[in-house]
N, C-alpha and C positions, 0 to 999 in steps of 0.2 A: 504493500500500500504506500508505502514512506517514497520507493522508487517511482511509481505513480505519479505520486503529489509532485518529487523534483524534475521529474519528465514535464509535464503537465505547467509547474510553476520556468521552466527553460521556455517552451511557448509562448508560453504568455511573454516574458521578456524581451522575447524575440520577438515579439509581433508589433510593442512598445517601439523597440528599436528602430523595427521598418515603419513605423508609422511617423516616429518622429527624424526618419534621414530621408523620410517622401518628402513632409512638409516644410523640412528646411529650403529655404527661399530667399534670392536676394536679387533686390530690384535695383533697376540697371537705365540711365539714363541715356537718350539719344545725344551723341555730342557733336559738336557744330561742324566738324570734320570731315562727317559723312555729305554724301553726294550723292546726286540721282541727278540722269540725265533722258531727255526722250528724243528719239530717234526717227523721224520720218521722212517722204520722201512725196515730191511733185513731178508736174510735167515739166519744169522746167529744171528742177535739182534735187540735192538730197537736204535735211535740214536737220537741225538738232537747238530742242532746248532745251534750258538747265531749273533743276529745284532751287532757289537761291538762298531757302530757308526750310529745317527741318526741325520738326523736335516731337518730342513722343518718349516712350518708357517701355519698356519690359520684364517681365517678371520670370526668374529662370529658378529651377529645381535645385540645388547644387546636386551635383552628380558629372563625373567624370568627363562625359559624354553631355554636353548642357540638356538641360529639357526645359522648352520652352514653353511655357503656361499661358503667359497673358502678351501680346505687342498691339502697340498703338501708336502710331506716328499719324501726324498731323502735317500738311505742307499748306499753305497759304497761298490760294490759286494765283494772286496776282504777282507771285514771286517766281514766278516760272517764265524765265524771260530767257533771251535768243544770243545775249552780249554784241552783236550784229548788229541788227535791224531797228529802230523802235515801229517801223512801221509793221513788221512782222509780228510784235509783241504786241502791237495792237489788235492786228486781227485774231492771235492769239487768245487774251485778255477778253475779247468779245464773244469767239467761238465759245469760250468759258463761260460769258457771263460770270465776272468776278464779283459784279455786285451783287447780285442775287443769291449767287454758290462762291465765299468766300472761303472758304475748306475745302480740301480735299484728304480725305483721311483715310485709312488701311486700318482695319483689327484683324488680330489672328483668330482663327476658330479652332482650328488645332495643326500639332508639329508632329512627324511621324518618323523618328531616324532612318535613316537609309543607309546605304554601304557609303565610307568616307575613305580616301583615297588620303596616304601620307598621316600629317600631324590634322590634317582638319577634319571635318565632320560634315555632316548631308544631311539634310532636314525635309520632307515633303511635307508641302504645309498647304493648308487653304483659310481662305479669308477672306474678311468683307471690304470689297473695296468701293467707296462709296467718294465720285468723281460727278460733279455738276446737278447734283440731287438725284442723283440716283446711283443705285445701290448692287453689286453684283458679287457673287460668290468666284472667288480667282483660283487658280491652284499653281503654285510655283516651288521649285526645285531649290533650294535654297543651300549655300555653303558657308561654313562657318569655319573658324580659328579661332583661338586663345590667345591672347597675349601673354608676357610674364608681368607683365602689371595688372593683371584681371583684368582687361578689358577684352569685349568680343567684337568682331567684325562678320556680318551677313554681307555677300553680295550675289546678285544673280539679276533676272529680267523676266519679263514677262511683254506679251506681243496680246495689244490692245486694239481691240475695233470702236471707232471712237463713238461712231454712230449707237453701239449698241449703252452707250451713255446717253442718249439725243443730244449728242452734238454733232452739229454743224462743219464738217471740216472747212476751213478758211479758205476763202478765195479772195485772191485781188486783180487788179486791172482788170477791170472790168469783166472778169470771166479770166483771162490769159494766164493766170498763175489758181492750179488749184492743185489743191494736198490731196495727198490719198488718205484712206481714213483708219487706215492700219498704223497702229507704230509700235513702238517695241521701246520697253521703258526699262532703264537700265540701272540698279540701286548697288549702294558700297555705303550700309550702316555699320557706323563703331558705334558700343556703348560702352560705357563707364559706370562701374559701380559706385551706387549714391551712397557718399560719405557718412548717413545717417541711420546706413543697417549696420 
């Protein structure tokens, strides 16, 4: 009976253990560093614009291998500009309607590891990407590293039909310059763990 109870009472300890090295958690801020760029293409060239501002959070498991629980970044539609053109930024800015849809924002729904290649890791992830009021579930391949300062870096892409946002791809001269309404958006987040876990 005694052998029992210490079998039985090892369990339980252990089940303590794994409950409390699940729930250990530490939150992770977006740092200015990161970039996101988007990549499309006309009848007349190829084009690219830049995120010029980022910020968001994420909330990660600790565990060897990160697991990722909660992400949410934030990009400020009118900060998405061409360094180029302003007149492109304008049509830009318009196709957006920045007044009206002043956010454009990403949450994660869930992260899946995958096979990682080398010192990084591989994440299949899906989430809410919600771009000029409206809202679509994404799924993107996602790659990670470690720093030795605990900082993490995501980067990878995903290939967007803009339409299926109801936007507008941009045309100018009169009709003579128009975008195609695919593009392919290209992200390199670091975060940083907040100095306050």
């Amino acid at each position: 009976m005694k052998k029992m109870l210490t079998h039985a009472g090892r369990l339980v300890l252990m089940t303590f253990l794994f409950i409390g090295a699940a729930s250990a958690q530490t939150t992770y801020t977006i740092s200015p560093e990161s970039s996101m760029r988007i990549e499309g293409t006309s009848n007349k060239s190829d084009w690219t614009v830049y995120a010029k501002q980022l910020s968001g959070t994420l909330t990660l498991a600790d565990a060897e291998t990160p697991v990722l629980q909660q992400v949410q970044v934030t990009i400020p539609a009118n900060q998405v500009v061409s360094d180029k053109s302003v007149i492109m930024d304008k049509n830009m800015h318009n196709a957006l309607e920045v007044e009206a849809f002043p956010e454009i924002t990403y949450t994660l729904i869930e992260a899946v590891p995958a096979n990682g290649d080398g010192d990084g890791f591989v994440l299949d992830t899906r989430g809410n990407l919600t771009l000029h009021g409206v809202t679509n579930e994404i799924a993107m391949q996602v790659q990670g590293t470690r720093a030795d300062d605990g900082s993490l870096r995501f980067t990878g892409s995903h290939e967007l039909d803009m339409t299926a946002y109801g936007i507008k791809p941009p045309v100018a001269m009169f009709g003579a310059w128009r975008v195609a309404k695919d593009v392919v958006v290209h992200f390199d987040l670091v975060a940083t763990p907040d100095t306050a876990n």
